[in-house]
VEXDREN-2710 file (C-alpha; in Angstrom, 1 decimal):
% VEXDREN-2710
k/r/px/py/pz
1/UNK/-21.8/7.5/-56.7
2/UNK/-21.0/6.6/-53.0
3/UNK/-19.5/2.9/-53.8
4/UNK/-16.2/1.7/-52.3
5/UNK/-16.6/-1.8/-53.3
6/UNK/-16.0/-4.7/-50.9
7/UNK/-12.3/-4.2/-50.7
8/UNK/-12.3/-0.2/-50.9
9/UNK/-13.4/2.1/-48.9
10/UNK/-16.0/1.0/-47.1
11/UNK/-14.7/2.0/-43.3
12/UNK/-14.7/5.2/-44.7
13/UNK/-18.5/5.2/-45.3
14/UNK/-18.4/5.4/-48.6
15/UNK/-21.3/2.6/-49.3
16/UNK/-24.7/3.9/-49.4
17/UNK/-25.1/3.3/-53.5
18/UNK/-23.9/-0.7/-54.1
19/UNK/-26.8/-0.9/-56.1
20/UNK/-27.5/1.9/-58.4
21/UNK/-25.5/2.3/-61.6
22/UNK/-23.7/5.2/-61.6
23/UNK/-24.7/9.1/-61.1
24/UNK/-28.2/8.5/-60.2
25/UNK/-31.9/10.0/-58.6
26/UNK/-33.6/8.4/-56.0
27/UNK/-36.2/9.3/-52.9
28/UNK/-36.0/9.0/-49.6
29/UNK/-36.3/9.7/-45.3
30/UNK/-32.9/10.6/-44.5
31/UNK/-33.2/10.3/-41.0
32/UNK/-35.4/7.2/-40.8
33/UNK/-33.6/4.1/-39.9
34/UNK/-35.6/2.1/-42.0
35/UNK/-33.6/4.1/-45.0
36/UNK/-30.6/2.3/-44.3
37/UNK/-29.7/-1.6/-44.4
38/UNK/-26.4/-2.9/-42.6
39/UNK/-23.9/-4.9/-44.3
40/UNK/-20.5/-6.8/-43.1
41/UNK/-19.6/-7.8/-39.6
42/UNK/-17.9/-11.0/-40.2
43/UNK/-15.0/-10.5/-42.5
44/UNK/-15.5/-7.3/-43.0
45/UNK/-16.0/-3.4/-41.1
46/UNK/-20.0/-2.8/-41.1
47/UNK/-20.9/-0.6/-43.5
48/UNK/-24.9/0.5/-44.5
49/UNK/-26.7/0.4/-47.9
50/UNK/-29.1/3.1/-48.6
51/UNK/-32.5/1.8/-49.8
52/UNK/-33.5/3.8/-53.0
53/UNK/-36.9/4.5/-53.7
54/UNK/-38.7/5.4/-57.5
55/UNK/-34.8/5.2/-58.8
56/UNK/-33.4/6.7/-61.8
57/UNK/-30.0/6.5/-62.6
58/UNK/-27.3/5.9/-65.3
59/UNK/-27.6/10.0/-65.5
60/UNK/-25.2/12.2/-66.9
61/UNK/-25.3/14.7/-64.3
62/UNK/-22.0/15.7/-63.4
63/UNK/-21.3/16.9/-67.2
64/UNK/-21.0/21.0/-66.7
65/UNK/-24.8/20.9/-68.2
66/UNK/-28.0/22.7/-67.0
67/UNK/-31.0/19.6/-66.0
68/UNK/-34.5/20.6/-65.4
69/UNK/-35.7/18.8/-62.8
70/UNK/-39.6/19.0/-61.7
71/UNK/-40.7/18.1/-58.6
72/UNK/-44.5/18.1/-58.1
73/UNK/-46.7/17.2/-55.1
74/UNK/-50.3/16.4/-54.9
75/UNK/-51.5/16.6/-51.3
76/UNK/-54.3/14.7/-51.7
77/UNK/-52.7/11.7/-52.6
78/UNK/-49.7/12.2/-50.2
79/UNK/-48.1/11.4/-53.7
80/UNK/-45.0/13.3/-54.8
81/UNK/-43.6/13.0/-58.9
82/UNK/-40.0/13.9/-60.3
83/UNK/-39.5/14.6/-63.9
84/UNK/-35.5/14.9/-65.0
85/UNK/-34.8/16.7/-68.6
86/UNK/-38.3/15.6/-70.0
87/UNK/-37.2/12.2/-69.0
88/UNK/-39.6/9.9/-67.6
89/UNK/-42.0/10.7/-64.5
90/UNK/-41.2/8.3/-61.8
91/UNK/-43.7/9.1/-57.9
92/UNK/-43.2/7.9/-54.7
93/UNK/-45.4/7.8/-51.9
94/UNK/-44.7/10.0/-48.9
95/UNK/-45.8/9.3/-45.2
96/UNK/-46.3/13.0/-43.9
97/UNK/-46.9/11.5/-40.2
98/UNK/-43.3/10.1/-40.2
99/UNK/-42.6/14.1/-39.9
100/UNK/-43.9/14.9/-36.6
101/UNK/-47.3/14.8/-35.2
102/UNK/-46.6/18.2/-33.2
103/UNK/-45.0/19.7/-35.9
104/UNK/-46.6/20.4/-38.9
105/UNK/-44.4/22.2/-41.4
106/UNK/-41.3/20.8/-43.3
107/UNK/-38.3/23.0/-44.2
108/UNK/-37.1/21.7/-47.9
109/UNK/-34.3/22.3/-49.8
110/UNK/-31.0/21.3/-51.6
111/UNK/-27.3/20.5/-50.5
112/UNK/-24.6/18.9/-52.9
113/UNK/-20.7/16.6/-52.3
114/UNK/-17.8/16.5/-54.4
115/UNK/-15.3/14.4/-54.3
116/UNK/-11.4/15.3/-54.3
117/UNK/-12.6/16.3/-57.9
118/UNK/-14.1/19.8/-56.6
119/UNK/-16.9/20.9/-58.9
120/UNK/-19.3/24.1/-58.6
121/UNK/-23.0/22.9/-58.1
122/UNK/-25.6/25.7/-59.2
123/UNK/-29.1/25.6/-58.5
124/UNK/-31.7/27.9/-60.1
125/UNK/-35.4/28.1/-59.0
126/UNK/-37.2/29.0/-61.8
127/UNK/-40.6/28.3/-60.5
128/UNK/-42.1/27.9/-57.2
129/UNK/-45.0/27.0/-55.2
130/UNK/-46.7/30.2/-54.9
131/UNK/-47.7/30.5/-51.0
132/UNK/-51.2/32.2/-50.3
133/UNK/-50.4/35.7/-49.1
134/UNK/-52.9/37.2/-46.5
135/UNK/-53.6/40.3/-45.1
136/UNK/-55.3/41.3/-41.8
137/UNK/-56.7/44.8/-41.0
138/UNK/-59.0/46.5/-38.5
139/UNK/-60.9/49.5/-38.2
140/UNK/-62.4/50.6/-35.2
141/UNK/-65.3/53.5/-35.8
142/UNK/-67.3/55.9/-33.5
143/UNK/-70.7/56.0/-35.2
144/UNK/-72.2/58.6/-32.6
145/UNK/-68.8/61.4/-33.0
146/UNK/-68.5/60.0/-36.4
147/UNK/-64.8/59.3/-36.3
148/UNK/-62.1/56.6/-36.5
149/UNK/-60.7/55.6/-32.8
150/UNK/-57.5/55.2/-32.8
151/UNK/-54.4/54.1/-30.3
152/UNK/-55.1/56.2/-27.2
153/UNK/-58.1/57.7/-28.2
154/UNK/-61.0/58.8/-26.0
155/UNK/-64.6/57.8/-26.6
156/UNK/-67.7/59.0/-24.3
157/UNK/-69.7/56.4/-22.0
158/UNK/-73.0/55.2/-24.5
159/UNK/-71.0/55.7/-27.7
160/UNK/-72.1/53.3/-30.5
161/UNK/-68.7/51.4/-31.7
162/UNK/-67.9/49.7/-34.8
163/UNK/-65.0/47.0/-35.3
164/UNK/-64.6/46.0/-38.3
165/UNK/-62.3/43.3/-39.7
166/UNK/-60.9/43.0/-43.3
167/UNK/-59.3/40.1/-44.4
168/UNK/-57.6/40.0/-47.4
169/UNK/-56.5/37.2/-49.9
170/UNK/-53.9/38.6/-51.8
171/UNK/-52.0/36.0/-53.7
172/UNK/-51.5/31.9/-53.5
173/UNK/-52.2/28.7/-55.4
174/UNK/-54.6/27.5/-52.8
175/UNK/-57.8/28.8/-51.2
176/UNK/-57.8/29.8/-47.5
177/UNK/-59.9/27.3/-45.9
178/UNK/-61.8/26.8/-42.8
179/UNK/-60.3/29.6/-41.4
180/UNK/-61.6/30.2/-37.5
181/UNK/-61.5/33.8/-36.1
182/UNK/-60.9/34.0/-32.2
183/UNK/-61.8/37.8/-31.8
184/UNK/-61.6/39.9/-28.4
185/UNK/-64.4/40.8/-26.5
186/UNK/-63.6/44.2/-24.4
187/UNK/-65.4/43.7/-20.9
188/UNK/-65.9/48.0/-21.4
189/UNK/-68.0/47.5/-24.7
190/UNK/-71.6/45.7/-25.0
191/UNK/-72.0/44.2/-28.2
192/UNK/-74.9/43.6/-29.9
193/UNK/-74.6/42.4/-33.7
194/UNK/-72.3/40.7/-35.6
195/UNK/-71.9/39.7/-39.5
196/UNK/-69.7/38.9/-42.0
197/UNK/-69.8/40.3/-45.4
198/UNK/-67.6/38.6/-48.1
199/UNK/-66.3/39.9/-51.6
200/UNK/-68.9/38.3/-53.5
201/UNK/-71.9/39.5/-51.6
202/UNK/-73.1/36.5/-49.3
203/UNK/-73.5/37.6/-46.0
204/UNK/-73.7/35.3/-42.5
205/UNK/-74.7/36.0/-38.9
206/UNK/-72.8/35.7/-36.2
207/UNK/-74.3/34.5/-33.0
208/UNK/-72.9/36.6/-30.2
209/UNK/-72.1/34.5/-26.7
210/UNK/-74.5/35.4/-24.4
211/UNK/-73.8/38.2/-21.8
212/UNK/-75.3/37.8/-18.4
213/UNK/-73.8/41.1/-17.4
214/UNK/-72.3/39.4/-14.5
215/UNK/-69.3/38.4/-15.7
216/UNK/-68.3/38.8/-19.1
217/UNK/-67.2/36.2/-22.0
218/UNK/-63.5/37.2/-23.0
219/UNK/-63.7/36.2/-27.0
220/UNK/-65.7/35.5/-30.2
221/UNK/-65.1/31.9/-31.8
222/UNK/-66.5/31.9/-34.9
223/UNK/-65.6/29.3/-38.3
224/UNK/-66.0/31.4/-41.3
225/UNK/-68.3/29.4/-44.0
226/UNK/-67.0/30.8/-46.9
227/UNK/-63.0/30.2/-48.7
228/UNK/-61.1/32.8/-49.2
229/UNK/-59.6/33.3/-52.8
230/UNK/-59.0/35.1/-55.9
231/UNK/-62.5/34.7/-56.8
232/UNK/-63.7/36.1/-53.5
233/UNK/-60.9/37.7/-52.1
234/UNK/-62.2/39.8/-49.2
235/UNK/-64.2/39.2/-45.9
236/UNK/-65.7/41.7/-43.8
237/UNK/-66.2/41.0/-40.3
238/UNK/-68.3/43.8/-38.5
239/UNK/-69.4/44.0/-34.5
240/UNK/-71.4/46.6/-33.4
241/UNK/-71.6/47.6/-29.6
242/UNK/-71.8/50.5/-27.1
243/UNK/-69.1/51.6/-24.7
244/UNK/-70.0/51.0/-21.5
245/UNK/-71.3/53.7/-19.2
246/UNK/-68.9/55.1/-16.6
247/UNK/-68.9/57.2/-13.9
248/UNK/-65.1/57.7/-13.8
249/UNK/-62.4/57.5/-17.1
250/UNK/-62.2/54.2/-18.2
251/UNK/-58.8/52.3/-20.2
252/UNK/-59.9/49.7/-22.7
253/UNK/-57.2/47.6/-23.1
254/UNK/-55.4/46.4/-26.3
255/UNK/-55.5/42.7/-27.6
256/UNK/-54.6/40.3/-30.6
257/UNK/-57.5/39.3/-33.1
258/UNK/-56.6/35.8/-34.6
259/UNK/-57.9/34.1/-37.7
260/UNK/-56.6/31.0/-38.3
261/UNK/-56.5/28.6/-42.0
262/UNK/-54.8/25.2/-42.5
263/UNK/-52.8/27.4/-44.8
264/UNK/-52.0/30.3/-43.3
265/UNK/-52.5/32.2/-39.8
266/UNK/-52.5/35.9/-39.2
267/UNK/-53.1/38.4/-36.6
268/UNK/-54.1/41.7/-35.8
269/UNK/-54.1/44.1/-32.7
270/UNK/-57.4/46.3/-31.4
271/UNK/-56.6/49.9/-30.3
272/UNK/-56.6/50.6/-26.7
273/UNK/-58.4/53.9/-25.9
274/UNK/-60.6/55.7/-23.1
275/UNK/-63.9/55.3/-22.1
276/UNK/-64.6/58.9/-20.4
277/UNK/-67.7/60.1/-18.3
278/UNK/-70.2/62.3/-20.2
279/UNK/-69.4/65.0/-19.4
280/UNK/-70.2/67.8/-22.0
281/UNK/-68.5/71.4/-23.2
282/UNK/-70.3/74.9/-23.2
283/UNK/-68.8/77.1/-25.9
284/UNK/-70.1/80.4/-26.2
285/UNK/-69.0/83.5/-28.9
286/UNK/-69.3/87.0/-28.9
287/UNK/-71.7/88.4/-31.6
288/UNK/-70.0/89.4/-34.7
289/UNK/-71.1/92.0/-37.0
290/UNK/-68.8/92.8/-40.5
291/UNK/-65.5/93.4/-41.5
292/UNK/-63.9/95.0/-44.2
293/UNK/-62.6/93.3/-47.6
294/UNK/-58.9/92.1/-46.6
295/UNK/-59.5/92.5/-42.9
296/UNK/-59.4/88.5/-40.4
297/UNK/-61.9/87.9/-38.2
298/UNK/-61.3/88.2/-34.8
299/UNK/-63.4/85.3/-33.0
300/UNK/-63.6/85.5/-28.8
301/UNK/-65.3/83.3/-26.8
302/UNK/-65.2/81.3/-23.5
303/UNK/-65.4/77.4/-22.7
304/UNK/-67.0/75.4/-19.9
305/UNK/-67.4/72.1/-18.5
306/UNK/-70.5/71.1/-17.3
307/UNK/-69.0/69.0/-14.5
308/UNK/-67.8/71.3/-12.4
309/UNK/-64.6/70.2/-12.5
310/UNK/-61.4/72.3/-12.4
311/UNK/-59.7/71.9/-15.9
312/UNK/-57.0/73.5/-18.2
313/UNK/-56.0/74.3/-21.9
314/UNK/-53.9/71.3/-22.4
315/UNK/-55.4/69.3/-24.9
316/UNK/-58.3/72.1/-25.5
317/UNK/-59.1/73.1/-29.3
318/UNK/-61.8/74.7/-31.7
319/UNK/-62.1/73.5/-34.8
320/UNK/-64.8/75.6/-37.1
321/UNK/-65.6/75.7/-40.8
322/UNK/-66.4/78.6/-42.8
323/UNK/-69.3/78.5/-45.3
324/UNK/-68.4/74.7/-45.1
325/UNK/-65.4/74.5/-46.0
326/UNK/-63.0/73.5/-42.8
327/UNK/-60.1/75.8/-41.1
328/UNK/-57.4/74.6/-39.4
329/UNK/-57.9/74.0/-35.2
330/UNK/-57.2/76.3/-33.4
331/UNK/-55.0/74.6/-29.9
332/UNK/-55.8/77.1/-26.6
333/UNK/-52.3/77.6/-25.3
334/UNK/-51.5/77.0/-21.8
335/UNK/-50.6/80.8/-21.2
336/UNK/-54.0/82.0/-21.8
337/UNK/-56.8/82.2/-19.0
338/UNK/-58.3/78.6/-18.9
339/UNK/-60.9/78.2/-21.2
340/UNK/-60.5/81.8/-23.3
341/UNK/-60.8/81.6/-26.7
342/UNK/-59.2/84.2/-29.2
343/UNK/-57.9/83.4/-32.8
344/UNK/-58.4/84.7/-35.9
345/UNK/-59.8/83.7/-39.0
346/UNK/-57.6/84.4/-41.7
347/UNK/-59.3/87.2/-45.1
348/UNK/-59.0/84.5/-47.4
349/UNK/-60.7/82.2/-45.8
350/UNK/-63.6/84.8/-46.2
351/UNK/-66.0/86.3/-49.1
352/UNK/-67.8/89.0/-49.7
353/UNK/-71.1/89.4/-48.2
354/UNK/-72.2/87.2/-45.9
355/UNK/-70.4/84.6/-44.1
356/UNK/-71.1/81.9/-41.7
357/UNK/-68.4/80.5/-39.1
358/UNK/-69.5/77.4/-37.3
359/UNK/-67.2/76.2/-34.2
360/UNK/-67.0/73.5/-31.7
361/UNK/-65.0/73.0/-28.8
362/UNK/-63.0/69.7/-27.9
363/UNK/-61.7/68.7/-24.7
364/UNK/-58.6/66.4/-24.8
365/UNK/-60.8/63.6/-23.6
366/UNK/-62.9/64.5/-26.4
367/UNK/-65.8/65.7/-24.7
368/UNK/-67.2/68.5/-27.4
369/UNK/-70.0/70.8/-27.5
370/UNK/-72.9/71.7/-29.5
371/UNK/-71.5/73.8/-32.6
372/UNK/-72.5/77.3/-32.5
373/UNK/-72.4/79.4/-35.9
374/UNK/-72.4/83.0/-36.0
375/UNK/-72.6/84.9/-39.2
376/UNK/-69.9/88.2/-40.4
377/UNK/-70.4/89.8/-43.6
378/UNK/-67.5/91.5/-45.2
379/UNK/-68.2/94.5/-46.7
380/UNK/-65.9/96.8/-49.0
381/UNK/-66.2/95.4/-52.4
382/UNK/-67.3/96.9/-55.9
383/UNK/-70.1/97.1/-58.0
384/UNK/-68.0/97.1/-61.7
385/UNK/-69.2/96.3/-65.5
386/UNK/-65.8/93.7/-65.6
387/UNK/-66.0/93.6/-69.3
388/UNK/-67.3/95.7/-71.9
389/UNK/-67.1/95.8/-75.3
390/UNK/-64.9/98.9/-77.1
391/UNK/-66.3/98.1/-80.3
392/UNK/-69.4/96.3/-82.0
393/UNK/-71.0/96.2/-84.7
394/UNK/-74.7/95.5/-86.2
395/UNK/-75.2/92.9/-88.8
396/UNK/-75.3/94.9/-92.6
397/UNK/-78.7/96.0/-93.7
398/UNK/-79.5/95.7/-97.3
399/UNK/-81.9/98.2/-97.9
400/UNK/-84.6/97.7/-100.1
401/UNK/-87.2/100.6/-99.5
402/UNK/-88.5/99.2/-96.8
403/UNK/-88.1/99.3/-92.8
404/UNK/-85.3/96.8/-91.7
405/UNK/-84.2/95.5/-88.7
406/UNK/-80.0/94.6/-87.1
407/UNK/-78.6/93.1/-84.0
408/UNK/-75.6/93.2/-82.7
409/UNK/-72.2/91.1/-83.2
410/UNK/-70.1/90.2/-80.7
411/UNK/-71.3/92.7/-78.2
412/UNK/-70.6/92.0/-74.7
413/UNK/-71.2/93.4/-71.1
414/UNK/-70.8/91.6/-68.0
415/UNK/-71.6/93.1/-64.3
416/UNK/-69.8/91.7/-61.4
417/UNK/-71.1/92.7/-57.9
418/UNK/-68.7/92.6/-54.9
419/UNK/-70.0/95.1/-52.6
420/UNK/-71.6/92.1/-50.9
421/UNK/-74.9/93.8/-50.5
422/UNK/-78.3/92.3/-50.3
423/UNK/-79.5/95.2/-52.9
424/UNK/-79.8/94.3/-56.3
425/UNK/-78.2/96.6/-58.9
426/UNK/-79.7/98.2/-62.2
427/UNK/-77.3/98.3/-65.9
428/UNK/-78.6/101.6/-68.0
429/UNK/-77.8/102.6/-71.4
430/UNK/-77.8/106.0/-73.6
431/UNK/-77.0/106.4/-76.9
432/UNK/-75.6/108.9/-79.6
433/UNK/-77.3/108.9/-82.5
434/UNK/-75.7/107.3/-85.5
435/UNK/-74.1/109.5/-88.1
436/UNK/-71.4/108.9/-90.9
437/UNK/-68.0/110.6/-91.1
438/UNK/-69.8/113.2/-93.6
439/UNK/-72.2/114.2/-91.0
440/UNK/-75.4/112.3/-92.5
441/UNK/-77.7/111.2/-89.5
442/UNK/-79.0/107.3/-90.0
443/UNK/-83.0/107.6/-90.8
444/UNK/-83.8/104.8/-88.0
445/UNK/-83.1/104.7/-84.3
446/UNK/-81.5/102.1/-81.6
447/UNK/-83.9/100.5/-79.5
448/UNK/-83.7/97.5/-76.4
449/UNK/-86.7/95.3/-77.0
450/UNK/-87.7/93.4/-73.5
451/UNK/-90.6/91.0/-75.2
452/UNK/-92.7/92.9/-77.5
453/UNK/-91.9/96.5/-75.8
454/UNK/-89.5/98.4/-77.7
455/UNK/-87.9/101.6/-75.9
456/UNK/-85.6/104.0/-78.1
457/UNK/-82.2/104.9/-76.7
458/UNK/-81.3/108.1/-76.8
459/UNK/-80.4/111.3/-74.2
460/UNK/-82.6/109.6/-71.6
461/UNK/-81.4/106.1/-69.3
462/UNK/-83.3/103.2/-70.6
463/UNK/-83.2/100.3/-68.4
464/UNK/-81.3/97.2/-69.4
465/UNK/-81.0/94.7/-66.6
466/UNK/-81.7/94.3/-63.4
467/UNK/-80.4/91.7/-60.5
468/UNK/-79.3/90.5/-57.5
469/UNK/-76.0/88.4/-57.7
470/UNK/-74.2/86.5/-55.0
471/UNK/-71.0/88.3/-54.2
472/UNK/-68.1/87.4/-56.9
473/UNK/-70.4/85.7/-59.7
474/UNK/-70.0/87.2/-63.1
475/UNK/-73.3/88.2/-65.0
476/UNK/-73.2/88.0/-68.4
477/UNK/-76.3/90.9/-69.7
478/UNK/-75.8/90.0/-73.3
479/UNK/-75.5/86.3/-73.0
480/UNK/-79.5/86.1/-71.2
481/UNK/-80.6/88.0/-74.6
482/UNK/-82.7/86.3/-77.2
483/UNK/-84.5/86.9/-80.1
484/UNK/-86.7/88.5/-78.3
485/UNK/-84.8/91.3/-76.0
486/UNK/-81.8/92.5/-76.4
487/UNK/-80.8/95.8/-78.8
488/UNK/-82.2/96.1/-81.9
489/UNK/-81.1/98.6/-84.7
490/UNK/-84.3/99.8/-86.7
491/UNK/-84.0/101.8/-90.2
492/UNK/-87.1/103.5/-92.1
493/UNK/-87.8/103.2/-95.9
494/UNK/-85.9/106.8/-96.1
495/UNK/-82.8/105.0/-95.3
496/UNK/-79.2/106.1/-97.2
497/UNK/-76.7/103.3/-97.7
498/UNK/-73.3/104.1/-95.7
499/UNK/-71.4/103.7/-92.5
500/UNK/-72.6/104.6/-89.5
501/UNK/-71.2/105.3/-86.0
502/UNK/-72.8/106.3/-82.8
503/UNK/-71.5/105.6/-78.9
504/UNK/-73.5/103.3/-76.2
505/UNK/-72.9/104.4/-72.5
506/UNK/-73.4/101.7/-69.7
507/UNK/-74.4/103.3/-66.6
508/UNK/-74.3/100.7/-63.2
509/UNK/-75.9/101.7/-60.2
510/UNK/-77.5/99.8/-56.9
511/UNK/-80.9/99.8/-56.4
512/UNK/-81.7/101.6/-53.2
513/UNK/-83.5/98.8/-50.7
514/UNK/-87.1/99.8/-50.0
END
């Protein structure tokens, strides 16, 4: 309470609340005029009365207790409600033009007295209006080099351009609305399309200011159709255009996009880059033949500038890719003749057999050439059966007087070429015959069946497989058997029961080329 009474203390000020009882809630302008109502003058020092509006008082506030207070606003209406301690709801109208015509936004907040009775006053926010949180990006793409542009980049004469805009609603109670983008138009680049693309999939035109080539139109006004929101949270804004022609380097200067909301403004800024003449870049390799396994590559070349022009290293790089994959540029160094190329590329980035190196020069204005691909094949490797069984064994025969027929179990042979030849190699196989530790010889004979053929194994090489493999693949023989092919273990009705054992030897060899 700020009441002196008549005969108090009312020179000191201390008069605004004649009227309410006690600790109290009120609304108000503060700095309106029209707030205030002078008293006194005659017998009395003036003194001014504070007009209370949507009033609540007789409140216990000062009592070392927490009170909830909610404070809620509905635009709309330009009404504004106050809730104390589940208490009643009391609103009050609110002028918003009595703020400012030229200023639009209102700082709120909270300050507190005491009297000579000094008291702590705590305020805690435990929920506020939830601003709408917006995010601005651009990317700027060149769809002829295939590449993103950024700051200081360099991009040729005729190169198609893409800018493309994201905005991004990331958070807020309130939809962005009528949001108007004011987007630069680079005299350098001639645009030619224009969209927007938004989260949910609607899409709208954008009508480009006409160009009359004679003087150019320095932005793009545009007032999106759709909100932004939760619910559609993204917009897409995409011009296309060519970079102008020009017959010496060209800078494209930086700017500031705008898009602008009643909620909420952002901004964004467009790279500044080069638009350089077309000149192109001659790169040419000395043949390559092989290498041996472990050995780099040793690539030498030479680069040119089809515009005559005297030029240096600086800024002068190769980058290639080997079978696909890509190495790491390689920078000319200023030491070197101008233009010479020499580097190597590193064993591991090779494999056996044949190998193809594709490279392409750049320029530091990004000029580049046509790539030019030669092909190395490393030699050196080995033709190995990488895994062979010790030991196997063929299913048990029960023999009944009658001619029976085993397979193998768990038999396995697997043939890894890394010679990196384009011959194809051939898997053999002899065989013991099978006896028991008494010396009795088995009354039946190994055989590999291929189909319907069956071939005995003995003294003399049958053939088992043959391929061609890419260098480094494993090839599994046993695991492209079937039913049909594969060895087979025949015995004849003359059969003794027992345990037999015979030995299986795996000869590899290439096939001579024709």
């Amino acid at each position: 309470m700020n009441d002196g009474g008549f005969w108090g203390l009312y020179p000191r000020g201390n008069s605004f609340d004649e009227k309410p009882k006690k600790m109290h809630m009120a609304a108000s302008y503060p700095a309106s005029p029209d707030t205030y109502t002078q008293r006194g003058g005659l017998t009395s020092s003036y003194r001014f009365e504070q007009n209370h509006g949507s009033i609540a008082d007789k409140l216990p506030l000062a009592d070392g207790n927490w009170h909830h207070l909610v404070l809620k606003w509905v635009a709309s209406k330009q009404i504004m409600s106050y809730t104390l301690d589940q208490g009643p709801t009391r609103m009050t109208t609110i002028d918003t033009t009595v703020f400012g015509k030229d200023i639009r936004n209102v700082t709120w907040g909270l300050t507190s007295t005491a009297t000579t009775a000094n008291a702590r006053t705590l305020v805690v926010f435990d929920r506020l209006p939830q601003p709408i949180e917006i995010e601005s990006d651009l990317n700027v793409t060149n769809l002829t080099q295939e590449r993103t542009v950024h700051e200081g980049d360099w991009v040729h004469g005729g190169d198609e351009l893409e800018y493309e805009y994201v905005l991004s609603y990331l958070n807020g109670d309130n939809e962005w609305q009528q949001v108007k983008a004011s987007l630069p138009l680079p005299e350098q680049v001639h645009f030619s399309h224009a969209k927007i693309r938004y989260a949910d999939g609607t899409e709208e035109e954008i009508n480009l200011p006409a160009d009359d080539n004679e003087s150019s139109v320095a932005r793009l006004q545009h007032d999106l159709q759709r909100t932004l929101s939760m619910k559609n949270p993204h917009a897409y804004i995409t011009l296309i255009g060519e970079a102008a022609k020009v017959d010496r380097d060209t800078f494209v200067d930086d700017d500031m996009s705008y898009f602008e909301g009643h909620e909420m403004k952002t901004a964004t800024a467009t790279p500044h880059f080069t638009i350089t003449t077309n000149k192109t870049v001659n790169l040419t390799i000395e043949p390559l033949t092989q290498v041996k396994k472990g050995e780099p590559v040793i690539i030498k070349g030479q680069i040119r500038l089809n515009d005559g022009l005297d030029f240096d290293n600086d800024g002068m790089r190769i980058e290639y890719r080997v079978n696909g994959e890509a190495g790491e540029d390689y920078q000319l160094s200023m030491d070197d003749p101008v233009g010479y190329v020499e580097f190597e590329v590193d064993a591991e980035e090779l494999q056996i057999g044949e190998n193809q190196i594709t490279l392409r020069a750049h320029s530091k204005d990004n000029a580049y050439s046509e790539p030019v691909t030669v092909t190395v094949t490393v030699i050196g490797g080995e033709l190995q059966l990488k895994k062979v069984s010790t030991e196997s064994v063929f299913a048990p025969i029960k023999l009944t007087g009658t001619a029976q027929v085993s397979r193998p179990e768990g038999l396995e042979v697997v043939v890894n070429d890394d010679t990196g030849s384009k011959a194809a190699w051939r898997l053999e196989a002899t065989a013991t015959p099978l006896v028991t530790n008494q010396g009795r010889t088995l009354a039946g004979n190994l055989y590999y069946q291929d189909g319907a053929k069956l071939t005995m194994l003995g003294k003399d090489a049958v053939e088992i497989a043959r391929q061609k493999t890419a260098p480094g693949i494993d090839y599994d023989v046993t695991a492209h058997w079937s039913s049909q092919q594969g060895l087979v273990l025949k015995t004849t009705p003359a059969a003794v029961p027992g345990s037999y054992q015979g030995t299986i030897t795996w000869h590899l060899s290439t096939v001579p080329e024709a």
